[in-house]
C-alpha positions in Angstrom: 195.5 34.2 175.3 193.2 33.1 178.0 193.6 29.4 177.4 197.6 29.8 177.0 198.1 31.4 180.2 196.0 28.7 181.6 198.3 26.5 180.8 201.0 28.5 181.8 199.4 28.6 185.4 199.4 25.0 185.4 203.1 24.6 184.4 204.2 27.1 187.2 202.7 25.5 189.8 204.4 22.3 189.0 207.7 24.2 190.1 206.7 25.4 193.0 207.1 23.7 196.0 205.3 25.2 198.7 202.7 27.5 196.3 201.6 30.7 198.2 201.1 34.7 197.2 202.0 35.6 200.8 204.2 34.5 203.6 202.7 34.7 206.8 204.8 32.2 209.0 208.1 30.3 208.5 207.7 27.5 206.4 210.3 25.0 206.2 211.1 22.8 203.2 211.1 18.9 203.3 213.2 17.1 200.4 212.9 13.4 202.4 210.3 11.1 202.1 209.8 10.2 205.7 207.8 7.0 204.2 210.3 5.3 201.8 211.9 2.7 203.3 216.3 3.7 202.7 219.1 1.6 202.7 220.9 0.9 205.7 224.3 0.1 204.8 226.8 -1.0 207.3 229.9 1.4 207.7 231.1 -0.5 210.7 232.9 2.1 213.4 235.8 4.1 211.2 238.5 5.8 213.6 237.8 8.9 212.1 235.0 10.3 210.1 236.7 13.8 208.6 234.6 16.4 206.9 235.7 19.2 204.9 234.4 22.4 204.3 235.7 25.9 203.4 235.3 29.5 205.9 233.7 31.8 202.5 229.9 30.9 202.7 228.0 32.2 205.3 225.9 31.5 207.4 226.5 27.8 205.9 230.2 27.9 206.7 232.2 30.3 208.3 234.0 31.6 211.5 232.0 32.9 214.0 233.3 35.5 216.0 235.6 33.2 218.3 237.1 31.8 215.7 235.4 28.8 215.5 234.1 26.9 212.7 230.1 27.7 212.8 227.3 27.8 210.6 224.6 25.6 208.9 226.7 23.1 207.5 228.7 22.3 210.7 226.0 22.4 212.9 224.4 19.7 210.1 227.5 17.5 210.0 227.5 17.2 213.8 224.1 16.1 213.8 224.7 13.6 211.5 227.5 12.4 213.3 225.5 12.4 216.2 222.8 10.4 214.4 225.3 8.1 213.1 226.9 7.3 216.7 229.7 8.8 216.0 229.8 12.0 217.1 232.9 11.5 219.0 234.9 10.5 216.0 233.8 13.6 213.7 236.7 16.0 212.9 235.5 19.1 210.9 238.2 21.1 208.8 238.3 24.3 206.9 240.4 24.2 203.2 240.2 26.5 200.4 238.1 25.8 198.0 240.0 24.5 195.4 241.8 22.1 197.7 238.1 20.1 198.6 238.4 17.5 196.0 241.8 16.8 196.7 241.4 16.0 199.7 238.9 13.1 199.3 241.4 12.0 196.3 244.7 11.6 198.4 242.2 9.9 201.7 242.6 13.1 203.7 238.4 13.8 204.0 235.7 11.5 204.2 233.3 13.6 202.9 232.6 17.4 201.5 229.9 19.0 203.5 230.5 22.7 201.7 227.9 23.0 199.0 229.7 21.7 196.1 227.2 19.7 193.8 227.3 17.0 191.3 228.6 18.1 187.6 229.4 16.4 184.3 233.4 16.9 185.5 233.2 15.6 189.3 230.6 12.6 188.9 233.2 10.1 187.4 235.0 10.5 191.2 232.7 11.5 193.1 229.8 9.8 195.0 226.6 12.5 196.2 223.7 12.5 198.7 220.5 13.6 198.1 219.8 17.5 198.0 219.4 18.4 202.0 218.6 22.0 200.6 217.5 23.8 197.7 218.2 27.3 197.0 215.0 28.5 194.8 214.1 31.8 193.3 211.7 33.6 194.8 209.6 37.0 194.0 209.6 39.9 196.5 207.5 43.0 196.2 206.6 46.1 198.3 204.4 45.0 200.8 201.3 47.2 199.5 201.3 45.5 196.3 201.7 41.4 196.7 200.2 38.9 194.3 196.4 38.2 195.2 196.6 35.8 192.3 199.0 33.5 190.8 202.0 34.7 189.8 201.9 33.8 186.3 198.4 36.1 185.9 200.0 39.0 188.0 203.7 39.4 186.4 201.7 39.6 183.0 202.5 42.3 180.6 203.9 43.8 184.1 207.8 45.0 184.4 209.4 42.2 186.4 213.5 43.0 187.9 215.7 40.6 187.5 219.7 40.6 187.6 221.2 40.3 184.3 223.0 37.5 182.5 221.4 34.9 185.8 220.2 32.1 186.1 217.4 33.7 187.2 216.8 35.9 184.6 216.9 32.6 182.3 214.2 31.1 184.8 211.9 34.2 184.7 212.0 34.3 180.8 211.3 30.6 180.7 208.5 30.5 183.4 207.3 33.9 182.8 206.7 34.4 179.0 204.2 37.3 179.4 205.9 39.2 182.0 208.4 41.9 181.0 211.7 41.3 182.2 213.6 44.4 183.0 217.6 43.5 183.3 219.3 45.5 186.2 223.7 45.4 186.4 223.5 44.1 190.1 221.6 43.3 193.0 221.5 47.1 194.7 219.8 48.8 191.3 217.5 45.3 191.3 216.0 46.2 195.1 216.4 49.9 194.5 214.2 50.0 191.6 211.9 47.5 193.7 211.5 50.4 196.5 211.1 53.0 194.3 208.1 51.2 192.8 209.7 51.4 189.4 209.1 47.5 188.9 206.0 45.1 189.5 208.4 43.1 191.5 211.9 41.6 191.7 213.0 37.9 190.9 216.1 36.9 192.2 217.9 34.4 194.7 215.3 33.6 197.4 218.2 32.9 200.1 219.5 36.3 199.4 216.5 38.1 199.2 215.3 36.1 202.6 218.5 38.1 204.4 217.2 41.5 202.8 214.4 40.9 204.1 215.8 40.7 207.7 217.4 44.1 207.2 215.2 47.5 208.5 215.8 48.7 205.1 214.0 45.6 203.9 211.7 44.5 206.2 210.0 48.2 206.1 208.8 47.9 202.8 208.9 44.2 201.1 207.8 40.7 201.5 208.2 37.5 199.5 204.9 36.8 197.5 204.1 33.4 195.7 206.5 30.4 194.6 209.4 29.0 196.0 210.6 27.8 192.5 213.0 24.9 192.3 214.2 24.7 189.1 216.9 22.2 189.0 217.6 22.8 185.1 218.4 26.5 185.8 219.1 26.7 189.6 221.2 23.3 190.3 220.4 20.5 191.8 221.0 22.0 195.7 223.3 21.7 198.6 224.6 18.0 198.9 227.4 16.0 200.6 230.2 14.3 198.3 232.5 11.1 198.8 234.5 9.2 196.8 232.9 6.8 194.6 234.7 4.2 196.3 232.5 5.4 200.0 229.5 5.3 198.2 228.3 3.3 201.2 228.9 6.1 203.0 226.5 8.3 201.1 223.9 5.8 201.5 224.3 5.8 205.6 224.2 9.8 205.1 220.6 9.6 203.1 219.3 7.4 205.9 220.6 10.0 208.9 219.4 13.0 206.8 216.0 11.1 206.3 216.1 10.2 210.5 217.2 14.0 211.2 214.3 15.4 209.1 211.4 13.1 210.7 212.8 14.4 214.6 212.2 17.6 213.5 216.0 18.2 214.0 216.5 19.6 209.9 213.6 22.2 210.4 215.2 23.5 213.7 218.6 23.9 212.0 217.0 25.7 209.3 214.8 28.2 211.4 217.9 28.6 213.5 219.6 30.1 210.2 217.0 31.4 208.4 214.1 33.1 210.4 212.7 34.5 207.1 212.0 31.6 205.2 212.7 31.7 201.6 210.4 28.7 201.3 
């Protein structure tokens, strides 16, 4: 048993990016190797560099209450215009969702900035950047009772909450093999049961739990304890910008700006601007 969960503390902190058991300040996640050396493709100067993106996913994309297009994802794709030199060519639109891909097909969009990732349907068409943000899981407990060891010795043989039928429940199961996981219908009964100290802790979207967190009925009582964990194979691969195949240079010249933006500091201040509670 002992030499088991040794190993099992070993393959958890492989997943975790930024390993901790509490969060005392912001931290703020870096997917670019500021060293490696990227392709600088040339792109010449289009007349129009056209984005799309859709107005359901806050605070990543959404109107604000001027009726503007605002959030994370705007504010990113004018950066990288900006970074590009062509700031003054960018045109941002909002479609529906189903209407993104079509877009780029019939030469309406450059380029999808709206969190749609690669899949086994859309890679044949479709050209991506490199993740420029994860969305891990993340354990929360009450604030009187977070892990003062790693999380694979404190969830053990312990009553863990997870939403059921998730990714996330799949993830805890996988990662987790001694812990108990206790399924909950939805989100409200997960947190609920989490304030009533009826589970160890909860285990569920870190983004979401991150705006909980902001909330009084949150921040009075919880805090995010150990991890982030990554998990591609359960979680996806992360928030990326799609072209056509044909514009693969395009993607290219995006990876270099997104590299460039996070080396000026400019991709941590778009995410503390967004998300004060980091759920890194």
């Amino acid at each position: 048993m002992k030499t088991y969960l040794s190993s099992i503390v070993l393959l958890v902190g492989l997943f975790a990016a930024l390993p901790s058991f509490a969060q005392s300040e912001p931290r703020t996640p870096f997917f670019f190797n500021e060293d490696e050396r990227m392709p600088l493709p040339s792109i010449g100067r289009p007349d129009r560099l056209r984005f799309v993106t859709t107005l359901d996913y806050p605070p990543f994309n959404s109107l604000n209450p001027q009726g503007l297009l605002s959030g994370y994802n705007i504010d990113l794709a004018k950066a990288l215009c900006a970074q590009m030199g062509l700031e003054d060519l960018s045109l941002i639109e909002a479609v529906p969702w189903s209407e993104l891909e079509e877009r780029l097909e019939k030469g309406e969009a450059d380029a999808i900035i709206a969190g749609l990732g690669p899949n086994s349907n859309n890679r044949t068409k479709l050209a991506f950047t490199r993740p420029y943000l994860r969305l891990p899981a993340r354990f929360v407990t009450l604030k009187s009772n977070i892990f003062n060891e790693s999380a694979a010795r404190a969830v053990s043989g312990k009553e863990i909450g997870v939403i059921e039928n998730t990714a996330h429940e799949q993830l805890l199961k996988a990662y987790f093999p001694y812990a108990k996981a206790k399924g909950f219908a939805d989100r409200a009964k997960l947190l609920a049961a989490l304030q009533q100290g009826k589970i160890e802790a909860a285990f569920d979207d870190g983004l979401t739990l991150s705006f909980w967190l902001q909330s009084d009925e949150g921040a009075k009582c919880c805090a995010f304890t150990d991890g982030p964990y990554i998990a591609p194979q359960y979680l996806g691969s992360g928030l990326t910008i799609a072209t056509r195949n044909e514009q693969a240079s395009l993607v290219d010249a995006f990876d270099a700006a997104l590299q460039a933006l996070q080396k000026k500091g400019t991709l941590t201040e778009l995410y503390l601007r967004y998300f004060p509670i980091s759920f890194y």
